[in-house]
C-alpha positions, 0 to 999 in steps of 0.5 A: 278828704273822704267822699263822705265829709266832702259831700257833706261839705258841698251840702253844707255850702248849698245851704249856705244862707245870707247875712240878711236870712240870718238877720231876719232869723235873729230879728224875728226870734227876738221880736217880743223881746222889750228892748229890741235889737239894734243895730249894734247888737245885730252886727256883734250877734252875726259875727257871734253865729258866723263864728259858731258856725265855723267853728262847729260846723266848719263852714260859714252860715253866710259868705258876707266877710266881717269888717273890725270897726271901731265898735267891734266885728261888723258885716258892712252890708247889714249894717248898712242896710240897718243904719236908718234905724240908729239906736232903735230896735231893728223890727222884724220882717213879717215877711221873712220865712225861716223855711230857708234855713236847715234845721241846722242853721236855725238850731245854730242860731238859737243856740247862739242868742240862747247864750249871747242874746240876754246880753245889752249890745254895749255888753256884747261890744265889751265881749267882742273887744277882747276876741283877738280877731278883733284885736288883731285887725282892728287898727286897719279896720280890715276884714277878718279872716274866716280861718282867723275866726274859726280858730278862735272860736274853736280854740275859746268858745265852744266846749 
């Protein structure tokens, strides 16, 4: 590997944020949206950034692994952190300062919710669903490989 790509690299993973940074992000961006954010709609969204992320940028945007569920693609410890709030919109922290984030990953994740975002959560499940990654772990409710998302999302979702 040329010193250059893996300095950037190394870079890439100093600036590695956490599922609740991006979270917050996510929540924050689509605040005065009227039907909110869920918690099902956040986990389909975490993992839709994650594997953008991987695949463009080929480096994770958090280290948190994701779990195929029953309801799709989860990172487990924001859905447990987001599970009091059930079916409800999940309010954005006041809070949170985006000033963690690189310019990068904040034009990775507005990106991503510019194209997924409009969608319902049950949408976003239904899309999720026919990702193979899922498809392939979902009957050992498993972690997903990251290699086994970047591939596909290489393969099928970026141009």
């Amino acid at each position: 590997m040329p010193c250059n790509v893996l300095s950037m690299t190394l870079q890439l993973q100093r600036c590695m944020i956490t599922y609740r940074q991006t979270a917050n992000f996510i929540l924050n961006l689509t605040d005065n949206e009227e039907e909110g954010v869920t918690n099902l709609k956040l986990q389909k969204l975490l993992y839709l950034v994650q594997g953008h992320s991987l695949a463009l940028l080929d480096t994770p945007i958090f280290q948190s692994p994701i779990a195929a569920w029953l309801h799709g693609p989860v990172v487990k410890d924001a859905y447990h952190e987001y599970k009091k709030y059930g079916r409800n919109p999940i309010p954005a922290d006041s809070n949170f300062s985006n000033y963690t984030l690189t310019d990068e990953q904040r034009d990775l994740i507005k990106d991503v919710l510019e194209i997924y975002g409009q969608f319902s959560a049950w949408k976003l499940r239904e899309l999720t669903h026919s990702h193979q990654p899922w498809l392939d772990h979902k009957c050992e409710a498993g972690e997903i490989p990251q290699q086994e998302i970047k591939d596909f999302f290489r393969s099928n979702c970026i141009a």
